[in-house]
N, CA, C and O of each residue as an XYZ file, in Angstrom:
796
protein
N    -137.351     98.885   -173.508
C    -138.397     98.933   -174.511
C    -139.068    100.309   -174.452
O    -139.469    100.646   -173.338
N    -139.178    100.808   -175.050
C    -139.822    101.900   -175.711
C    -141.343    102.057   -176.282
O    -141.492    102.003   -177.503
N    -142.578    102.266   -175.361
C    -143.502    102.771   -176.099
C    -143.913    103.708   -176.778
O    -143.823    104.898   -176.474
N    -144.401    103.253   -177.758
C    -145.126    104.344   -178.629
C    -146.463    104.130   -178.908
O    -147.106    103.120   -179.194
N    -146.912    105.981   -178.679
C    -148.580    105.569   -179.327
C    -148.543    106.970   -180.227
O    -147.863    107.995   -180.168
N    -149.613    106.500   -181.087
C    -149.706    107.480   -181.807
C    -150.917    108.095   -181.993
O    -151.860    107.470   -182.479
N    -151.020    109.444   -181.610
C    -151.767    110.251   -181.407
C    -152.398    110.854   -182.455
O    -151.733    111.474   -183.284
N    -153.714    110.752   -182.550
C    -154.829    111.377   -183.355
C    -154.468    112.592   -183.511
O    -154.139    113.221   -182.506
N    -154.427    113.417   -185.192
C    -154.158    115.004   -184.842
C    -154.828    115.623   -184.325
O    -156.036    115.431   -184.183
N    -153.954    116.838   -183.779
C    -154.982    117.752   -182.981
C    -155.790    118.992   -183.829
O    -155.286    119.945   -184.423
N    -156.833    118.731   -183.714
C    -157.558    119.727   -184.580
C    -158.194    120.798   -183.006
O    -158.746    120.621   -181.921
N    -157.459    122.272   -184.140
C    -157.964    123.384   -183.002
C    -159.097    123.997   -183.894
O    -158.939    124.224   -185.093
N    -160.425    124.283   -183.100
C    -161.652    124.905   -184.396
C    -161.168    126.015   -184.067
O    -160.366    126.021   -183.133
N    -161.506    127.246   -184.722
C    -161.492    128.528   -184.920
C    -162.129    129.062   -183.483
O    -163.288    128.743   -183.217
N    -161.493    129.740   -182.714
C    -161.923    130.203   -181.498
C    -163.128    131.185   -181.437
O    -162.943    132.312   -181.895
N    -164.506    130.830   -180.848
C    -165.376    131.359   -181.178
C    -164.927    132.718   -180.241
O    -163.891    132.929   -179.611
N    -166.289    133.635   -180.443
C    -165.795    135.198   -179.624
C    -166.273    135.043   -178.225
O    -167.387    134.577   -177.985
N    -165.249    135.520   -177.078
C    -165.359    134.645   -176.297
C    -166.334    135.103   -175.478
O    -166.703    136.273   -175.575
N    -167.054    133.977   -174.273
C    -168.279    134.635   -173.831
C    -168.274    135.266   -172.645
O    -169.281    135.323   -171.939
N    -167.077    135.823   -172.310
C    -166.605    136.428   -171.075
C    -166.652    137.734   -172.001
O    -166.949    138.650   -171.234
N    -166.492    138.253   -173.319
C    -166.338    139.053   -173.566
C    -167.716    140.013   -173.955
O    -168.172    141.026   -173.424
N    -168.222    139.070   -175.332
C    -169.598    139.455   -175.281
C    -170.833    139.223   -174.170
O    -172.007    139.347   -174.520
N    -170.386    138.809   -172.542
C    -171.351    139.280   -171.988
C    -171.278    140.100   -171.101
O    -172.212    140.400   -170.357
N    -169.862    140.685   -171.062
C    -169.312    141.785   -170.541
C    -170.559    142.941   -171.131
O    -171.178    143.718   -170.404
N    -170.704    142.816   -172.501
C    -171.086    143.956   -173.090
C    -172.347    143.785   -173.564
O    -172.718    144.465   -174.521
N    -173.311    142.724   -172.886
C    -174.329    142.748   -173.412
C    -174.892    143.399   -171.715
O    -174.328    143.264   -170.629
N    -176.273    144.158   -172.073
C    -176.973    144.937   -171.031
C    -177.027    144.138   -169.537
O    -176.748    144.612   -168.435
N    -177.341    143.186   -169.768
C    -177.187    142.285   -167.947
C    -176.099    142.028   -167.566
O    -175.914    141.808   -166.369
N    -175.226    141.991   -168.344
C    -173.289    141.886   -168.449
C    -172.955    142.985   -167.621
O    -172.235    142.909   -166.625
N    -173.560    144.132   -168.110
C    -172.983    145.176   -167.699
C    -173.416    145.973   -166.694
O    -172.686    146.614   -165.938
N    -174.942    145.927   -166.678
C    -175.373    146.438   -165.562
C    -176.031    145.464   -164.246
O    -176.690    145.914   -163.309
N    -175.742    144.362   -164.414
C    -176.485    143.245   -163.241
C    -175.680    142.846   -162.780
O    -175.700    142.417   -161.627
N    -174.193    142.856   -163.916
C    -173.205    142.223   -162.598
C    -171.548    143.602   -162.952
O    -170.577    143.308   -163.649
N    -171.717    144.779   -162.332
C    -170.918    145.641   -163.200
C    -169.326    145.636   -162.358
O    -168.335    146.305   -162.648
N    -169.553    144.321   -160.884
C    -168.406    143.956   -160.540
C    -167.259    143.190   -161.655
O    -166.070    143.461   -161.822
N    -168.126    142.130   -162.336
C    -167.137    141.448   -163.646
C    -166.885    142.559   -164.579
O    -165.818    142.796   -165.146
N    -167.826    143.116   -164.659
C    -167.489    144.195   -166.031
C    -166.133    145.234   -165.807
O    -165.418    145.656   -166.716
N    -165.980    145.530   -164.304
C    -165.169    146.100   -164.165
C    -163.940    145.463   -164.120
O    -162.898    145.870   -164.635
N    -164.146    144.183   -163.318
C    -163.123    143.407   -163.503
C    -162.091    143.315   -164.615
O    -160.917    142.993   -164.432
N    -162.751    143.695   -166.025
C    -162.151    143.305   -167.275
C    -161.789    144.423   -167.344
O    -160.652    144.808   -167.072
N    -163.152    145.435   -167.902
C    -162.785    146.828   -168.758
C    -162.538    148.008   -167.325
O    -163.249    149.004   -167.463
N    -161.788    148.024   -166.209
C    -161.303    148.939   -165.278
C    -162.176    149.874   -165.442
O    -161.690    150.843   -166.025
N    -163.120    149.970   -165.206
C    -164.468    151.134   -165.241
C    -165.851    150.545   -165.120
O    -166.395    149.539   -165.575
N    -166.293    151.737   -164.184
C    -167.849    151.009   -164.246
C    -168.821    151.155   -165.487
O    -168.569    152.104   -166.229
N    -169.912    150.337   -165.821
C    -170.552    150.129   -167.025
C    -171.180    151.947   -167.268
O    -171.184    152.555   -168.338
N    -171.638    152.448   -165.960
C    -172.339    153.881   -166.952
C    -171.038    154.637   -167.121
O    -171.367    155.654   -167.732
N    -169.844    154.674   -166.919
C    -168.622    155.584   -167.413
C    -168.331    154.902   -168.766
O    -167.594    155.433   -169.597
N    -168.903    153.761   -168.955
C    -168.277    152.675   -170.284
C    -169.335    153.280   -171.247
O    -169.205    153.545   -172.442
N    -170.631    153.465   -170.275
C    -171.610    153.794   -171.381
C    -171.512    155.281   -172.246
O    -171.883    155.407   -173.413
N    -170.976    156.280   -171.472
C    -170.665    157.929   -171.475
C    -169.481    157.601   -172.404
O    -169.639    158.071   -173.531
N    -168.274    156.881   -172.214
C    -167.211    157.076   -173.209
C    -167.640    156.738   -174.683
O    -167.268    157.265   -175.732
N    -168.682    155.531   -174.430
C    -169.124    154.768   -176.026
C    -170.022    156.294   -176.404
O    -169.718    156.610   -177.554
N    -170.751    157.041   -175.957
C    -171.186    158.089   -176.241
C    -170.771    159.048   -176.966
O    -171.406    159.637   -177.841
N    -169.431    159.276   -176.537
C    -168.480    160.279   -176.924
C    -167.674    159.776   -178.207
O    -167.066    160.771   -178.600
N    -167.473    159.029   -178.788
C    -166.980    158.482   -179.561
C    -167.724    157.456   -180.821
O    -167.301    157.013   -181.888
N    -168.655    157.379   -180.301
C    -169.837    156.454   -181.355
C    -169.575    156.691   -182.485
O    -168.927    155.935   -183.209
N    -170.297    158.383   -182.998
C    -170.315    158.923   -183.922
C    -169.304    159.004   -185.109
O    -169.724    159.166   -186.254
N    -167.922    158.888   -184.826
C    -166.021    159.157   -184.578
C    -166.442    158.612   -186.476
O    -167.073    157.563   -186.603
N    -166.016    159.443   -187.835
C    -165.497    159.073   -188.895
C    -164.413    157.764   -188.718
O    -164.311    157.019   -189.693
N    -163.701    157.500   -187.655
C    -162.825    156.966   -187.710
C    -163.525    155.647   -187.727
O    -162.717    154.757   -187.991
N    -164.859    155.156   -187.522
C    -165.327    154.012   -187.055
C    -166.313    153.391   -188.269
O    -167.131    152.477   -188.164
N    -165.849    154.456   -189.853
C    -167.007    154.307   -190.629
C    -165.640    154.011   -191.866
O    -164.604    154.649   -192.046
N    -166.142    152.861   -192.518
C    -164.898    152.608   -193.990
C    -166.277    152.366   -195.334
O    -167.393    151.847   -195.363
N    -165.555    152.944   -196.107
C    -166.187    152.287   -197.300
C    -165.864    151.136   -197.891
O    -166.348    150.970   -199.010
N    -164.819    149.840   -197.225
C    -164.388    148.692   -197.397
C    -165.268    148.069   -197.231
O    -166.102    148.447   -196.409
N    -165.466    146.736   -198.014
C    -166.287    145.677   -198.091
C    -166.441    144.480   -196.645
O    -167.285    143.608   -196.434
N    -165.386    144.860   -195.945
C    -165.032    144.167   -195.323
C    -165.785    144.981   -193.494
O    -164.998    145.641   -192.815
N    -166.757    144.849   -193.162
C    -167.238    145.796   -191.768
C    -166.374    145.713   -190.784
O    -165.844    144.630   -190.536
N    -166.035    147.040   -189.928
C    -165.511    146.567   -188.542
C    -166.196    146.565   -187.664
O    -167.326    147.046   -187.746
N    -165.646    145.938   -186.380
C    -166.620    145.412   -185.504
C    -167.235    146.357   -184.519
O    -166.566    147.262   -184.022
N    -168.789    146.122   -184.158
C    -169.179    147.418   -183.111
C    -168.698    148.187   -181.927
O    -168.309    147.732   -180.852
N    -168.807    149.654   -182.376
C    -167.669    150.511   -181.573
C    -167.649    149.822   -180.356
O    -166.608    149.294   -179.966
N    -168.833    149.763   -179.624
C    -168.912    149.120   -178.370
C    -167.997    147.898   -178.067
O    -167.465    147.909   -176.956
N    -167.744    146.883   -178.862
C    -166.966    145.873   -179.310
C    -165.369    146.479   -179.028
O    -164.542    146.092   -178.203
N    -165.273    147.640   -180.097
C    -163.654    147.863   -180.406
C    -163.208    148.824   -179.207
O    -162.001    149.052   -179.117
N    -164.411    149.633   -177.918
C    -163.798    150.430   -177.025
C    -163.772    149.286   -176.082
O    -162.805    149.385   -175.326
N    -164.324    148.487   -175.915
C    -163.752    147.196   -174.881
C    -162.540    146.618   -175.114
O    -161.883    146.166   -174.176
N    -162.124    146.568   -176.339
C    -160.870    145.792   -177.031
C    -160.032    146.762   -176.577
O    -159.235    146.121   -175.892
N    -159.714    147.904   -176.530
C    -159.139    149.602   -176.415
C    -158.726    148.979   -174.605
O    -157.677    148.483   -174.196
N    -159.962    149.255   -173.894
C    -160.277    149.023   -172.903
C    -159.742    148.113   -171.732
O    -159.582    148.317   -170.528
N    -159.579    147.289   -172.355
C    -159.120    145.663   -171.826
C    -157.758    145.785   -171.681
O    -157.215    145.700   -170.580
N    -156.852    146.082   -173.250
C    -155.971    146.261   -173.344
C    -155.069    147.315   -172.694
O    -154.051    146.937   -172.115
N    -155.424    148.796   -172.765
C    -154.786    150.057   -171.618
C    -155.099    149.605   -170.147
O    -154.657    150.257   -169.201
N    -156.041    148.225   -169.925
C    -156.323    148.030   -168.251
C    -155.192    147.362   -168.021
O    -154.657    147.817   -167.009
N    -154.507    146.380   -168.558
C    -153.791    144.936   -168.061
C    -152.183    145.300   -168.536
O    -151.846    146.046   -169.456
N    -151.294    144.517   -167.592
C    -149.830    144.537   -168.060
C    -149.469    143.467   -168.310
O    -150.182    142.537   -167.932
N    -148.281    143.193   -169.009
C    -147.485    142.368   -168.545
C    -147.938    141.388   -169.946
O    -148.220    141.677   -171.109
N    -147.845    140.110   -169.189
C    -148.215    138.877   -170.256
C    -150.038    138.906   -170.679
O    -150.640    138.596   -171.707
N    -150.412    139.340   -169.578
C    -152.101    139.692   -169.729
C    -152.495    141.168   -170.978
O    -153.565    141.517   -171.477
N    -151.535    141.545   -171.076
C    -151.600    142.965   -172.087
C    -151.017    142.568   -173.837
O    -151.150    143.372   -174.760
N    -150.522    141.494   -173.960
C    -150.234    140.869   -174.948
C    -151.061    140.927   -176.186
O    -152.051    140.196   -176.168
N    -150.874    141.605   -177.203
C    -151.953    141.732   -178.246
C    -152.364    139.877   -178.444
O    -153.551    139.573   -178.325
N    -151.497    138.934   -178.689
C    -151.980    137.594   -179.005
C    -153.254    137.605   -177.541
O    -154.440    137.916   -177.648
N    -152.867    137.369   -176.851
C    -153.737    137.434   -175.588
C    -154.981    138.219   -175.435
O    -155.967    137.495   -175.294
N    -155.178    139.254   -175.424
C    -156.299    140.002   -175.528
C    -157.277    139.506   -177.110
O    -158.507    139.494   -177.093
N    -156.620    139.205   -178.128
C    -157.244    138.320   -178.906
C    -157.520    137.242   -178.816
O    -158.213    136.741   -179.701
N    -157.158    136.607   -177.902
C    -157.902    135.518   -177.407
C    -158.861    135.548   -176.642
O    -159.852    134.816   -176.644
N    -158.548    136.572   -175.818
C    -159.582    137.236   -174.756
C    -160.984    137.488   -175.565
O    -162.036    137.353   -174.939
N    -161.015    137.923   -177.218
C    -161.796    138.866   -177.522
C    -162.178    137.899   -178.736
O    -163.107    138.234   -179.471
N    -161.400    136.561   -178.992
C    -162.095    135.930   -179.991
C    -162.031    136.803   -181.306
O    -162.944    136.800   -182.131
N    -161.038    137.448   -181.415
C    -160.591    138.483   -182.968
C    -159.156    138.153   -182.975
O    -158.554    137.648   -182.028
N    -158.505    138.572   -184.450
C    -157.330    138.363   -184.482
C    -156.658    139.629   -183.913
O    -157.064    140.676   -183.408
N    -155.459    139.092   -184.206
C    -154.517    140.163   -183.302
C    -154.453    141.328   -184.065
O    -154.007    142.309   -183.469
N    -154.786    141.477   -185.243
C    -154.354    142.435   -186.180
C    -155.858    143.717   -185.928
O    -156.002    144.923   -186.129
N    -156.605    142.751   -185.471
C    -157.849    143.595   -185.331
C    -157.595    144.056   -183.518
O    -158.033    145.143   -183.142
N    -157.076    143.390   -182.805
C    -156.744    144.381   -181.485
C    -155.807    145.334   -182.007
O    -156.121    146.323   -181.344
N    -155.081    145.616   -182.583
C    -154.204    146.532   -183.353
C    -155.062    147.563   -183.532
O    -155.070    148.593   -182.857
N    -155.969    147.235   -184.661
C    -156.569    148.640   -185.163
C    -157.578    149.000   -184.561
O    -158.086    150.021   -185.026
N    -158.286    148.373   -183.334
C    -159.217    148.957   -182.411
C    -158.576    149.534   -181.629
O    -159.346    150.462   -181.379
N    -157.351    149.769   -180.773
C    -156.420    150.113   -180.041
C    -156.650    151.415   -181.007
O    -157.405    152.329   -180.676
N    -155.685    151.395   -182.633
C    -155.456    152.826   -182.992
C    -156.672    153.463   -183.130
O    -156.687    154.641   -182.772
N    -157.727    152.972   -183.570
C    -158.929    154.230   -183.585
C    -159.487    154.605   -182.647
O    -159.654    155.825   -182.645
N    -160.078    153.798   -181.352
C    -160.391    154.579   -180.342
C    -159.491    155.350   -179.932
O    -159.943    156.446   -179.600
N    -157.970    155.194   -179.767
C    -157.000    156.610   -179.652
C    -157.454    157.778   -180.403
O    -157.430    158.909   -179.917
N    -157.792    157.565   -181.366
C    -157.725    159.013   -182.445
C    -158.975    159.355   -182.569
O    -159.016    160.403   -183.214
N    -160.667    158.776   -182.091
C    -161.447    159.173   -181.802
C    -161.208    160.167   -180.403
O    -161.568    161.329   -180.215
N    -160.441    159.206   -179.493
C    -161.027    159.898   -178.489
C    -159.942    161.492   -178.296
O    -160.169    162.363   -177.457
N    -158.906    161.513   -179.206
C    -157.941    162.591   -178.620
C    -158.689    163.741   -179.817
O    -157.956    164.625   -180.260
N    -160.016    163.676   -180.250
C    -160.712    164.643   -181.043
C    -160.949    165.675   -179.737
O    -160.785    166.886   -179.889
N    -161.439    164.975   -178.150
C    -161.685    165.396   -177.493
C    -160.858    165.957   -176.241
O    -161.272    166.184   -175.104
N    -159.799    166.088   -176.678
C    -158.380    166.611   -175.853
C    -158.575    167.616   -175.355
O    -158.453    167.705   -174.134
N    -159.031    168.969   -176.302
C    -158.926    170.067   -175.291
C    -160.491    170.382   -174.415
O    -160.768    171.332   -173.683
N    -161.162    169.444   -174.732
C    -162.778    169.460   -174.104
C    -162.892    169.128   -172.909
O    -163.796    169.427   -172.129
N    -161.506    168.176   -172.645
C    -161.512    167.402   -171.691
C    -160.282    168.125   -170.883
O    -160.736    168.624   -169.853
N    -159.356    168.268   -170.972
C    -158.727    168.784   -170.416
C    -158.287    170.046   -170.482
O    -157.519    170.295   -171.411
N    -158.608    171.036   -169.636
C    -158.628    172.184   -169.513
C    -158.474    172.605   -168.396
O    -158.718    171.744   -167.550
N    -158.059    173.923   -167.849
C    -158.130    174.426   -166.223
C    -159.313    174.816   -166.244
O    -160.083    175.377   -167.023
N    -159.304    174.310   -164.994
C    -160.563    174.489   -164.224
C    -161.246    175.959   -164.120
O    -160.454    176.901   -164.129
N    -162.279    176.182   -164.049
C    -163.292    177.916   -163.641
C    -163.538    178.010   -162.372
O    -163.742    177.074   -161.598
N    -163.524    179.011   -162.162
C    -163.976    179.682   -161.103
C    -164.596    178.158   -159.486
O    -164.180    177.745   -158.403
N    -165.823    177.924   -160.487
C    -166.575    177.545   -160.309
C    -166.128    175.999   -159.770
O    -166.846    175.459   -158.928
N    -165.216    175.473   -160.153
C    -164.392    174.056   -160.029
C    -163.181    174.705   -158.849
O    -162.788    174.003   -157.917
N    -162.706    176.079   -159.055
C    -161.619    176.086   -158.013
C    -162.219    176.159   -156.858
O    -161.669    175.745   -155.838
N    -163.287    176.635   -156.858
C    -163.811    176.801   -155.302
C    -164.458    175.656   -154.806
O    -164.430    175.550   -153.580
N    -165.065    174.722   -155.470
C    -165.304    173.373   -154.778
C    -163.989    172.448   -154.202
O    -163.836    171.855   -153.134
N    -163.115    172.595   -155.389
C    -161.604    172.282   -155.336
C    -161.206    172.291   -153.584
O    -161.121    171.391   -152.748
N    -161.018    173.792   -153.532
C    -160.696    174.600   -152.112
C    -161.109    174.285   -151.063
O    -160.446    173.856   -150.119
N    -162.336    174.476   -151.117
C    -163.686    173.916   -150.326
C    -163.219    172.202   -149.695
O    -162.997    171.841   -148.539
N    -163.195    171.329   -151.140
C    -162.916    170.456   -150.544
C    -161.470    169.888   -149.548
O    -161.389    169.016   -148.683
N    -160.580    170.708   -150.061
C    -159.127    171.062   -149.556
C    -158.750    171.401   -147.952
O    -157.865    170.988   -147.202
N    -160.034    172.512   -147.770
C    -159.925    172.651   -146.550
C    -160.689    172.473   -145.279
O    -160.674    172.931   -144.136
N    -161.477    171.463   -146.101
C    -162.129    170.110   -144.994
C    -161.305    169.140   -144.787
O    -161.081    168.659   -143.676
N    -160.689    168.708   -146.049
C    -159.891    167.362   -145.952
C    -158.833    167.552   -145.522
O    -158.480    166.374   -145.478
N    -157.440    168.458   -144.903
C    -156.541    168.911   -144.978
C    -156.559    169.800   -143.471
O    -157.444    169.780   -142.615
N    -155.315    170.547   -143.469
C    -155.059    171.627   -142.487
C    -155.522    172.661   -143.355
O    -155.702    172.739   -144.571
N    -155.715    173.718   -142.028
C    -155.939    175.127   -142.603
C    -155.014    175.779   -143.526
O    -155.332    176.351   -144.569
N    -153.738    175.628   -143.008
C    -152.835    176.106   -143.908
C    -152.724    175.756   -145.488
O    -151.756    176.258   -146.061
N    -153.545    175.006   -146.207
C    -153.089    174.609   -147.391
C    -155.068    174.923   -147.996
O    -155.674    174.548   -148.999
N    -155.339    175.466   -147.211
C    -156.973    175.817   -147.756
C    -157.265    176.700   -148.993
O    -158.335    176.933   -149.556
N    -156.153    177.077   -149.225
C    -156.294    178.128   -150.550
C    -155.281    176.752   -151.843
O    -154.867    177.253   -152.889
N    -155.142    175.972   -151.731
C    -154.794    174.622   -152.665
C    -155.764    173.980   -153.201
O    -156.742    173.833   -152.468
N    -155.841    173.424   -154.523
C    -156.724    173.129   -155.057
C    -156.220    172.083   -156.212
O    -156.950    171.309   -156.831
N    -154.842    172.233   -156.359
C    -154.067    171.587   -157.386
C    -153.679    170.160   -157.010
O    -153.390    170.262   -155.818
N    -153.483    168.663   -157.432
C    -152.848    167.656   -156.802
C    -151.923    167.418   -158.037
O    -152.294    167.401   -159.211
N    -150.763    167.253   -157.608
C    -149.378    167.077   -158.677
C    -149.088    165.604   -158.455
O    -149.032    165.313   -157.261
N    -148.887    164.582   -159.316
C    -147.708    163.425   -159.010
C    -147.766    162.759   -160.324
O    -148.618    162.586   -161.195
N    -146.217    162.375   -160.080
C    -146.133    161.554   -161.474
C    -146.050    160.285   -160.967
O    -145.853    159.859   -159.830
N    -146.319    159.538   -162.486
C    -146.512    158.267   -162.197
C    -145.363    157.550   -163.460
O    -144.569    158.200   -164.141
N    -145.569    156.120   -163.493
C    -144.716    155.655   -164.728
C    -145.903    155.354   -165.247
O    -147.058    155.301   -164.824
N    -145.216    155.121   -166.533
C    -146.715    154.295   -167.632
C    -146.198    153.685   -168.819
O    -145.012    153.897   -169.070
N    -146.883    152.947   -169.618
C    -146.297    152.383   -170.649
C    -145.462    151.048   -170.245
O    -144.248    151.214   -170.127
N    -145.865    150.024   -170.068
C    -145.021    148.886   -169.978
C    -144.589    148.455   -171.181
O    -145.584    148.096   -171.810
N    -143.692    148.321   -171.765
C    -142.555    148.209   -172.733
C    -142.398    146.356   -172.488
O    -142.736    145.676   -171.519
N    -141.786    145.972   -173.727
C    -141.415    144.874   -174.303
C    -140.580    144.061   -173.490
O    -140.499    142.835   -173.555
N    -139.951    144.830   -172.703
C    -138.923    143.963   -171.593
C    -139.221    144.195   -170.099
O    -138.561    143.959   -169.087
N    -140.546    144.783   -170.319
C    -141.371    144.505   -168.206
C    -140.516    145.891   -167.551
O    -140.210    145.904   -166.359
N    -140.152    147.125   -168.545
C    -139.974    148.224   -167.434
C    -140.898    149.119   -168.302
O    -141.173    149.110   -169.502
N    -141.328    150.002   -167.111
C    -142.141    151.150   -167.101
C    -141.333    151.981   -168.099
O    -140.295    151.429   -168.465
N    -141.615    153.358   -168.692
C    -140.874    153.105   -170.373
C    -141.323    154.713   -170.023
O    -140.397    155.331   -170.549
N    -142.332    155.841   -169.359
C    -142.456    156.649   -169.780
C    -143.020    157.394   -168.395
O    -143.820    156.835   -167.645
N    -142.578    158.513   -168.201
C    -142.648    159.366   -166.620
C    -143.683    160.439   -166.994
O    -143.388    161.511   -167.522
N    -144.689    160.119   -166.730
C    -146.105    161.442   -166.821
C    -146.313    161.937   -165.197
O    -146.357    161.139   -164.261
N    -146.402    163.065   -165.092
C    -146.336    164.004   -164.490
C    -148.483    164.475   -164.898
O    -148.966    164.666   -166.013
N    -149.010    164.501   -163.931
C    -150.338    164.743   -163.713
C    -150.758    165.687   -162.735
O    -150.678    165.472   -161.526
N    -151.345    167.062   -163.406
C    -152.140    167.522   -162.410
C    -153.926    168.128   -162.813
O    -154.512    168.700   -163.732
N    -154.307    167.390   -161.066
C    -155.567    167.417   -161.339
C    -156.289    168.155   -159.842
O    -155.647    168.770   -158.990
N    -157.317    167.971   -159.831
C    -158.721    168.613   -158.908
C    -158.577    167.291   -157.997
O    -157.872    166.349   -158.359
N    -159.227    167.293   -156.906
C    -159.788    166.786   -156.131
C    -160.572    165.541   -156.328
O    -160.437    164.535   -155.631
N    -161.328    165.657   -157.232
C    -162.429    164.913   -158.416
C    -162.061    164.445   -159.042
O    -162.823    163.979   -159.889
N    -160.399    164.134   -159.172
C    -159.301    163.537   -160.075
C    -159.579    164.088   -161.411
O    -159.178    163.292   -162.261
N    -160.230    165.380   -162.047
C    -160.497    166.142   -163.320
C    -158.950    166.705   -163.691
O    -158.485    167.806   -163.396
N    -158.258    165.540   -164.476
C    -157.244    165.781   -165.357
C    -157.212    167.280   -166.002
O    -157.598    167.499   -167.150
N    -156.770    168.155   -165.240
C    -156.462    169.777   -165.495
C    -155.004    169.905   -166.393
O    -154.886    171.055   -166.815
N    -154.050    169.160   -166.727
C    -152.963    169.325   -167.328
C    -151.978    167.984   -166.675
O    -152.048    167.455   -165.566
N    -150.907    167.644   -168.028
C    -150.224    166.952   -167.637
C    -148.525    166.964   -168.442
O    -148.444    167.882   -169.258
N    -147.579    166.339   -168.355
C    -146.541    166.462   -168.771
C    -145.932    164.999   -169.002
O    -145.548    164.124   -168.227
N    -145.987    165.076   -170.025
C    -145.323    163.355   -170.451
C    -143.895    163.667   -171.471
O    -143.807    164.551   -172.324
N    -142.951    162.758   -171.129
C    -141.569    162.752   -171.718
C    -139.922    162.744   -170.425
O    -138.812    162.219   -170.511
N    -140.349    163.291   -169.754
C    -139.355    163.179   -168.780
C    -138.954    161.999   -168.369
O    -139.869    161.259   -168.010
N    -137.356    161.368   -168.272
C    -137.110    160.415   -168.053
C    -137.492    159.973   -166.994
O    -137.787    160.820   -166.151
N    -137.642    158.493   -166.612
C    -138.331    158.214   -165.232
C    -136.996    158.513   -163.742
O    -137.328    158.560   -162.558
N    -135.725    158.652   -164.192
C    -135.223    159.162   -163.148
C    -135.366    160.120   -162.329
O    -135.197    160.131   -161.110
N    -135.940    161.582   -163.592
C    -136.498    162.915   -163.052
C    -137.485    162.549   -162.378
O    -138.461    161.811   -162.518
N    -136.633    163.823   -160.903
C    -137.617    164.034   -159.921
C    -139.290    164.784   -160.491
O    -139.601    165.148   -161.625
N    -139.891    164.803   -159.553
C    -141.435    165.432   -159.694
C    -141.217    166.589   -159.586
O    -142.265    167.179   -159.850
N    -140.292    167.404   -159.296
C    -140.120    168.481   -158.617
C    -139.600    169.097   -160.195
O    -140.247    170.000   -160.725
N    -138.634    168.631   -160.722
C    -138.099    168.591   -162.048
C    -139.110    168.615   -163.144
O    -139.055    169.662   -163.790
N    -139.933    167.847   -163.505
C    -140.908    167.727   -164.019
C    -141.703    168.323   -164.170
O    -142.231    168.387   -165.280
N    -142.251    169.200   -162.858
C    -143.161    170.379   -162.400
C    -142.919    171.836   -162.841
O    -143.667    172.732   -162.450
């Protein structure tokens, strides 16, 4: 014998925005507990606060469509969330769930904080002055042997980009300061090439 029951449909309501997200980003979210905050958005709340700074202003964040997008603060967490996590956790469906928006809107918060923030490419990355090599040095040849006291440069590549089938997809080559101040980098080399190659 065979039972059957029959089940009431399932009604799903519209997923409100979720409250892990907006209290990430509301002021006690961020600064009372800035262990969760980091937890999510991989940065502490006053570096979250300095980037929303730099980008607020961004044309890219202003439409004459009827339709508003959501506050920058809103769309650099969405940005945020998403460049932090891999894998099944990096999933545009997923992070929209995370964020209580559709997926189409993690899409286009992803592309505009990119193109706000690469306004600021050469501001940000540049070689260092005078003034940066010698702290550089300084710090080099406290932390280090004597012999490498006139060094100031740190080289290594890393992989990046997790791709659709769970492999690392893209070989960047990074060099920076001491202070980890992104001084230049090299992206495109296959991930087989050595660092040495790359360099």
């Amino acid at each position: 014998m065979i039972w059957h029951k029959k089940w009431p449909p399932l009604s799903l309501p519209m997923l409100p925005t979720c409250t892990v997200f907006i209290n990430s980003l509301r002021s006690w979210g961020r600064h009372e507990h800035p262990k969760c905050f980091r937890q999510n958005l991989r940065l502490l709340p006053a570096t979250f606060d300095a980037l929303l700074a730099m980008i607020q202003d961004d044309l890219v964040f202003h439409s004459n469509s009827n339709k508003p997008q959501l506050p920058v603060p809103y769309q650099l967490a969405i940005f945020l969330f998403r460049i932090g996590h891999n894998g099944n956790a990096s999933s545009v469906e997923s992070i929209a769930q995370w964020a209580g928006h559709s997926a189409g809107a993690v899409v286009s918060c992803t592309q505009r904080v990119m193109l706000a923030f690469m306004v600021h490419h050469d501001t940000a990355i540049h070689q260092p002055n005078g003034e940066e090599i010698a702290n550089a040095k300084a710090w080099v040849g406290e932390a280090s042997c004597f012999a490498w006291r006139h060094g100031y440069c740190m080289v290594d590549g890393t992989l990046a980009y997790f791709d659709r089938k769970s492999n690392y997809s893209l070989n960047v080559q990074i060099v920076n300061l001491p202070n980890y101040q992104i001084i230049d980098y090299v992206v495109g080399p296959v991930g087989s090439a050595h660092d040495s190659s790359a360099f």
